[in-house]
N, C-alpha and C positions, 0 to 999 in steps of 0.2 A: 857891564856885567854885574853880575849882581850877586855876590860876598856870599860865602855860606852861613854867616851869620846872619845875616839881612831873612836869606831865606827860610831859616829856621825862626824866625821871629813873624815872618809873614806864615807862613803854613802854622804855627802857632794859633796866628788871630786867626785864622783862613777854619782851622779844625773846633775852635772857641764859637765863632759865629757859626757853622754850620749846626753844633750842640744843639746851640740857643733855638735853633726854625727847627729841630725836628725831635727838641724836648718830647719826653712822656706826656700825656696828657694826665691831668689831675683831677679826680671827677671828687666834689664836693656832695656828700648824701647825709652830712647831718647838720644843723645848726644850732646853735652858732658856732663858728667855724673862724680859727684865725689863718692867714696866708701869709707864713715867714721868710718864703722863699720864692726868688724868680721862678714863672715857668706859668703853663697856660693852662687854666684852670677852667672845668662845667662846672655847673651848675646842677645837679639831679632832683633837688627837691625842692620845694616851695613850703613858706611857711603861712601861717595864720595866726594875728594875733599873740606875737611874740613881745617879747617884756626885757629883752635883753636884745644889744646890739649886734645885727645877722651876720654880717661879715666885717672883720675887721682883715685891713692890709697893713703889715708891718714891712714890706719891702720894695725894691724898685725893682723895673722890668717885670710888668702882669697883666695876662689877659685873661680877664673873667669875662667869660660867654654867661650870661644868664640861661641859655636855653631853655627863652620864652618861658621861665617860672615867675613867681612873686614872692616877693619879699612883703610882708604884712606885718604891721607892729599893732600895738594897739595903745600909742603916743605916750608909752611910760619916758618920765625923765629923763632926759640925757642919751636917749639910746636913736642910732642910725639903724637904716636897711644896712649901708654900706661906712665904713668909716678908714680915711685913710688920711697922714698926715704926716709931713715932713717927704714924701717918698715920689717919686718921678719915675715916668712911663707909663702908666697906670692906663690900661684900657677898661673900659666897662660897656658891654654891649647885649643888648635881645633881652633885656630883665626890666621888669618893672617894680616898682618900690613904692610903698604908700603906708598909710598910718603909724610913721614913725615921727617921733618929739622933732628932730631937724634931721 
């Protein structure tokens, strides 16, 4: 049998993870653009010839859909399409990234 404690701790994680799969979606329409919080993120525009770094991730648990856009730099110093560091989970998918420094 299973304690009412038990089960307020499991329907806890139970209502935490369902959250998570059916988060807001977070559509991305300008750059650059930082992502400080968990949750699943479009993509809506595309740049050209950008001089600053396009996305940065500052968190864990993220799924960035590029939605088939481009990221375009035009290889200023130091600057990423996407830049992410120290942080886990991190999906990146459907985007393409080019003329950026690294």
């Amino acid at each position: 049998n299973m304690n009412r404690g038990n089960y307020l701790i499991l329907s806890a994680i139970l209502l935490l993870f369902i959250g998570v799969l059916t988060g807001e979606e977070i559509y991305i329409n300008k750059l650059p653009y930082i992502i400080n919080e968990s949750g699943y993120y479009t993509l809506n525009t595309s740049c050209s010839d950008l001089n600053k770094t396009a996305i940065i991730i500052e968190a864990d648990n993220v799924v960035l859909n590029g939605n088939g856009k481009v990221l375009d730099g035009n290889k200023t110093y130091n600057t990423s399409g996407i830049f992410v560091e120290r942080h886990k989970n991190i999906t990146i998918k459907n985007l393409t990234i080019k003329e950026f420094w690294r």
